[in-house]
Residue frames as qw, qx, qy, qz and C-alpha x, y, z in Angstrom:
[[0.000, 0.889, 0.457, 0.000, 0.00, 0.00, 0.00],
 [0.363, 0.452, -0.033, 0.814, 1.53, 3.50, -0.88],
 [0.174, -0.434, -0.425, 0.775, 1.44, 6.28, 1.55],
 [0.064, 0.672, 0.530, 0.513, -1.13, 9.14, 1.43],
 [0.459, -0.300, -0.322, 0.772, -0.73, 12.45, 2.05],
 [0.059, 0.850, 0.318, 0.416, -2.63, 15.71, 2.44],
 [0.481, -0.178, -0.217, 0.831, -0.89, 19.39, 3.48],
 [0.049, -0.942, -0.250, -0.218, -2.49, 22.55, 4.57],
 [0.427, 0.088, -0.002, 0.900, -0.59, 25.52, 4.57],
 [0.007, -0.712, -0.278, 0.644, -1.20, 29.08, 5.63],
 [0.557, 0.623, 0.419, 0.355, -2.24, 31.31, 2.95],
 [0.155, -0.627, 0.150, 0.749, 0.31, 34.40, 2.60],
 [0.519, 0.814, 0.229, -0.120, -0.17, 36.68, -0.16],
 [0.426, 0.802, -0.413, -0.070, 3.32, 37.75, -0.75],
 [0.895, -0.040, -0.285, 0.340, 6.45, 34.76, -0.98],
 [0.417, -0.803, 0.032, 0.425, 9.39, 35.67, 1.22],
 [0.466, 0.139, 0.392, 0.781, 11.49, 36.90, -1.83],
 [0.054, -0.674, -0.512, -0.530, 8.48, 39.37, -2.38],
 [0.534, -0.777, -0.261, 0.207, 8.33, 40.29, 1.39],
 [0.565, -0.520, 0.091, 0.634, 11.74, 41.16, 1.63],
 [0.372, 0.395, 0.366, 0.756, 11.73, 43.14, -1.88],
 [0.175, -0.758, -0.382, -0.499, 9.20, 45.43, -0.27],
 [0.669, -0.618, -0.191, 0.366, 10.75, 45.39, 3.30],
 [0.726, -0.227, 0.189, 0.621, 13.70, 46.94, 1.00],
 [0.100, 0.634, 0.452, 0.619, 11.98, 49.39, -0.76],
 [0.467, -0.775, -0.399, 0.149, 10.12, 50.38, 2.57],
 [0.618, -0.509, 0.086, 0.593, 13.13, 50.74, 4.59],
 [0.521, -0.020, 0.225, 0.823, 14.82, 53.22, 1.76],
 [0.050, -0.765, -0.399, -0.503, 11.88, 55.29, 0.93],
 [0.711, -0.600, -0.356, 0.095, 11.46, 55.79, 4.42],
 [0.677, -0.278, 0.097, 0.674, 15.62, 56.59, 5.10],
 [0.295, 0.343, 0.189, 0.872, 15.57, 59.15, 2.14],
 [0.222, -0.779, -0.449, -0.378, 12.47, 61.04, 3.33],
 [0.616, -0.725, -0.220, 0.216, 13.80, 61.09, 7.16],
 [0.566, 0.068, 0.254, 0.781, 17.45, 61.75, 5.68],
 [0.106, 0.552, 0.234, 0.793, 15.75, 65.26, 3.45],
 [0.376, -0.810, -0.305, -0.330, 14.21, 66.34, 7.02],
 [0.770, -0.425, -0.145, 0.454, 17.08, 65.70, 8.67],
 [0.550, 0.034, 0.217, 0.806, 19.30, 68.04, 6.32],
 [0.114, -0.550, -0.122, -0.819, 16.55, 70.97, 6.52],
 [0.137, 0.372, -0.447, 0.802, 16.72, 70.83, 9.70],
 [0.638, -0.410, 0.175, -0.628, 13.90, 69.08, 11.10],
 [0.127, 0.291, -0.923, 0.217, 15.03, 66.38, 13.55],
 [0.641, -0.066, 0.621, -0.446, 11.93, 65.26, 15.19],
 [0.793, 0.392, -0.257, -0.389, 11.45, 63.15, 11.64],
 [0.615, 0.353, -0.705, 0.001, 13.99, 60.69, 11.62],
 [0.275, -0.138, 0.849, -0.430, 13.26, 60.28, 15.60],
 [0.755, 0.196, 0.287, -0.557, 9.37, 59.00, 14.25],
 [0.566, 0.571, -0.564, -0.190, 11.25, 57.27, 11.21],
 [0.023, 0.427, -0.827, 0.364, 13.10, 55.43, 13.74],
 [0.516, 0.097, 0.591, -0.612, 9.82, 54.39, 15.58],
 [0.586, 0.526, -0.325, -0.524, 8.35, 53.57, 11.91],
 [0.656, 0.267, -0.705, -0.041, 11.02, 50.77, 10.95],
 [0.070, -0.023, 0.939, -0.336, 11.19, 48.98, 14.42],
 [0.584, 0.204, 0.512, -0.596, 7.35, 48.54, 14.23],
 [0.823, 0.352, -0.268, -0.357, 7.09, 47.51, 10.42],
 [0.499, 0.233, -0.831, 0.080, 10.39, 44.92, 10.90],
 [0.429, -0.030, 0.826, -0.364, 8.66, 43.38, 14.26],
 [0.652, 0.391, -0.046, -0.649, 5.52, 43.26, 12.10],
 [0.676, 0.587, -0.339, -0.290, 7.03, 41.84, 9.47],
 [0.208, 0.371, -0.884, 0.193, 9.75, 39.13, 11.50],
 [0.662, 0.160, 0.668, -0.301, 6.24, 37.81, 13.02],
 [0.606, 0.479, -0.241, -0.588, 5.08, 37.47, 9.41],
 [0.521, 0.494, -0.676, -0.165, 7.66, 35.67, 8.70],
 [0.150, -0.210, 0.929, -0.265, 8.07, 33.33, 11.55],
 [0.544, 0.176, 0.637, -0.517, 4.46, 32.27, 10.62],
 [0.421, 0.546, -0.419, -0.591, 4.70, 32.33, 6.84],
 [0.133, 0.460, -0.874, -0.081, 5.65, 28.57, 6.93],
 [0.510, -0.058, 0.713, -0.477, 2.99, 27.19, 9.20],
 [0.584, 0.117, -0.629, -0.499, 1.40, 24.04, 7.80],
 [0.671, -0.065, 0.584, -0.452, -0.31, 21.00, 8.96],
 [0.391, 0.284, -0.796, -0.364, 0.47, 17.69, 7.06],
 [0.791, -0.087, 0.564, -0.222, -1.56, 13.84, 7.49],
 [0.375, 0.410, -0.751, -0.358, -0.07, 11.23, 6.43],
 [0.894, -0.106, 0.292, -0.323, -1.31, 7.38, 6.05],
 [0.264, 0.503, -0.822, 0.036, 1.42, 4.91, 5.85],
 [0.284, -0.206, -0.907, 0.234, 0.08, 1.12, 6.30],
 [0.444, -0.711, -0.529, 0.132, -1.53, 0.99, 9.94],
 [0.461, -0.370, -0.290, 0.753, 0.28, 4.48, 10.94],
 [0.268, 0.851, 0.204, 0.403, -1.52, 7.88, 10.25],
 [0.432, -0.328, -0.155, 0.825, 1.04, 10.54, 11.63],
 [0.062, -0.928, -0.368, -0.023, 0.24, 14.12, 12.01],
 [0.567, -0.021, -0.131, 0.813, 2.64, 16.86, 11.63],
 [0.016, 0.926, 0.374, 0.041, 1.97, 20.44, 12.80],
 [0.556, 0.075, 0.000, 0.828, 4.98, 23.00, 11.76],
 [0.139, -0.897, -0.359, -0.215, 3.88, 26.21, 13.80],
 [0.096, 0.950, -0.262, 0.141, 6.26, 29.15, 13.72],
 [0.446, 0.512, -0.721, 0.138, 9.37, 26.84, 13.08],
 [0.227, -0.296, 0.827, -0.420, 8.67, 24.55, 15.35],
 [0.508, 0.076, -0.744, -0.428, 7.52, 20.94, 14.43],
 [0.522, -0.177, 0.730, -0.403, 5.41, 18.22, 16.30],
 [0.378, 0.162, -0.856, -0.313, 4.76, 15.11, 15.31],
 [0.504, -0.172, 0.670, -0.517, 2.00, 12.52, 16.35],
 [0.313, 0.258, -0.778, -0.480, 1.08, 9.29, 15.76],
 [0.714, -0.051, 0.511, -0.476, -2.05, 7.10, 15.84],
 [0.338, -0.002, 0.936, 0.094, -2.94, 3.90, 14.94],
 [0.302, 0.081, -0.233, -0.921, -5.32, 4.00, 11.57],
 [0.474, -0.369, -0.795, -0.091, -7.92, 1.04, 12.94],
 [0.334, -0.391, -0.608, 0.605, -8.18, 3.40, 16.15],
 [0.121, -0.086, 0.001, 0.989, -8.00, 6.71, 15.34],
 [0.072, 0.760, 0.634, -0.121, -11.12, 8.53, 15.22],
 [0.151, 0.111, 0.190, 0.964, -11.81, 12.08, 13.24],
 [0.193, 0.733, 0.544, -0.359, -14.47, 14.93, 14.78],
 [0.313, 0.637, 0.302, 0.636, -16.00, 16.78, 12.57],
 [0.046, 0.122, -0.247, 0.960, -15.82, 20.21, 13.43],
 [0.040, -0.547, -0.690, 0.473, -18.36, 21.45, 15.82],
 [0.222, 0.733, 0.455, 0.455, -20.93, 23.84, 14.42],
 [0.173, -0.971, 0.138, -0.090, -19.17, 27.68, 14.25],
 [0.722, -0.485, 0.387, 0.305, -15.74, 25.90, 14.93],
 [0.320, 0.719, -0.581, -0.207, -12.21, 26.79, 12.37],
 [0.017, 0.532, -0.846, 0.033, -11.30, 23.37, 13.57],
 [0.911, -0.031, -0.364, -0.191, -11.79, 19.43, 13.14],
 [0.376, -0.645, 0.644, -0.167, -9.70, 17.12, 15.87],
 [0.736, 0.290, -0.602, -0.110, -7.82, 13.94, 15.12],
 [0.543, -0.441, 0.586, -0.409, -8.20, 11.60, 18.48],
 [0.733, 0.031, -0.679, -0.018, -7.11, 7.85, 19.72],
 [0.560, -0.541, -0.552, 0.298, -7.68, 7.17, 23.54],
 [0.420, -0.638, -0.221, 0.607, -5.91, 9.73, 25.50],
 [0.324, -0.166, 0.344, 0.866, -3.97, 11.83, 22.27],
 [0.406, 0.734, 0.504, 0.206, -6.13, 14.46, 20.47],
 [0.538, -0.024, 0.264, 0.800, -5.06, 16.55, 17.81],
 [0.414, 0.724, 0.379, -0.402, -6.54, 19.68, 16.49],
 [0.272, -0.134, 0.513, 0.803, -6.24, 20.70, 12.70],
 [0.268, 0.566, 0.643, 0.441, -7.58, 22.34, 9.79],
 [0.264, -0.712, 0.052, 0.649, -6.89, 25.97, 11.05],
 [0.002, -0.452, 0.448, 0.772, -5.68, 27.03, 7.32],
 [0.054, 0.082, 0.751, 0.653, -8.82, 25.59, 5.68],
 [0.567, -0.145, -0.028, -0.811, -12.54, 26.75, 4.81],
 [0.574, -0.080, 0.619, -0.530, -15.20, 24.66, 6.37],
 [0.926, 0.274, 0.127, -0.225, -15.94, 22.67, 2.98],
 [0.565, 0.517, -0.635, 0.100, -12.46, 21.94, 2.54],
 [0.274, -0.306, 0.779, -0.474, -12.43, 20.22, 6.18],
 [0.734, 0.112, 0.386, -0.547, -15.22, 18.53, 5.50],
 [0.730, 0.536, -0.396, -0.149, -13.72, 17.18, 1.67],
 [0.272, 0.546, -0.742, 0.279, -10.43, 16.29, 3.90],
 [0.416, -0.341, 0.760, -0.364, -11.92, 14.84, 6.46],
 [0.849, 0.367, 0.091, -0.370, -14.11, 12.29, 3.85],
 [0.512, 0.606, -0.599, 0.107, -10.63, 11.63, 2.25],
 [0.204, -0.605, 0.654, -0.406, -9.18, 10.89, 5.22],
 [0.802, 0.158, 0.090, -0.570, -11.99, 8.92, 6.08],
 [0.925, 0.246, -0.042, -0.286, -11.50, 6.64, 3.46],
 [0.515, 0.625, -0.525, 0.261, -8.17, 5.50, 4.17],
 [0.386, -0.511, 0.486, -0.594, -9.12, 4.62, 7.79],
 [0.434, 0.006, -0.876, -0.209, -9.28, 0.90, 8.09]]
């Protein structure tokens, strides 16, 4: 039997190559402007300028630490494993696919849980409610 495998992913709008083209754009617009107030003599600019880029790069270093997040299931044999890769940091669980048991989401709920006795997972955070509902049918059918 081959493995099977479904991956949700957050949906960012810009890739980090994009991000950082615009971070670099920012950041110089920004410099010249403060830079031409500075040299006619008006100093409170480049103190607000200052204030400016430390708030867009926090901004923008959460972005990024979250840009990545995903949520993967695999089925391999009897083993479905869960991975959840939330702001660089990975976790891994594994259930047994004769045990395991998928809720649907609860009505109003972003989320669906993957559960075997004691262990229960939540996922589907990065997908609309009829994709959760498509995945969890998939899923589903691969459950023995």
């Amino acid at each position: 039997m081959s493995m099977k495998r479904w991956q949700m992913r957050r949906n960012c709008a810009l890739a980090p190559k994009q991000l950082l083209q615009f971070y670099i754009a920012l950041v110089c617009l920004s410099l010249i402007v403060a830079i031409g107030f500075f040299l006619a003599g008006v100093w409170v600019i480049p103190i607000f300028t200052t204030l400016e880029l430390t708030a867009v790069t926090l901004g923008f270093l959460i972005y990024c630490r979250h840009a990545l997040d995903s949520e993967t299931i695999e089925i391999d044999g009897k083993r479905l494993i869960v991975k959840k890769f939330i702001g660089y940091k990975e976790t891994v669980y594994e259930f047994n696919t004769q045990w395991a048991k998928i809720e649907p989401p609860s009505e109003g709920a972003k989320i669906f849980n993957i559960s075997q006795s004691h262990l229960r997972v939540e996922l589907g955070q990065f997908l609309r409610q009829e994709q959760q509902i498509a995945l969890i049918a998939q899923v589903r059918a691969h459950l023995k």
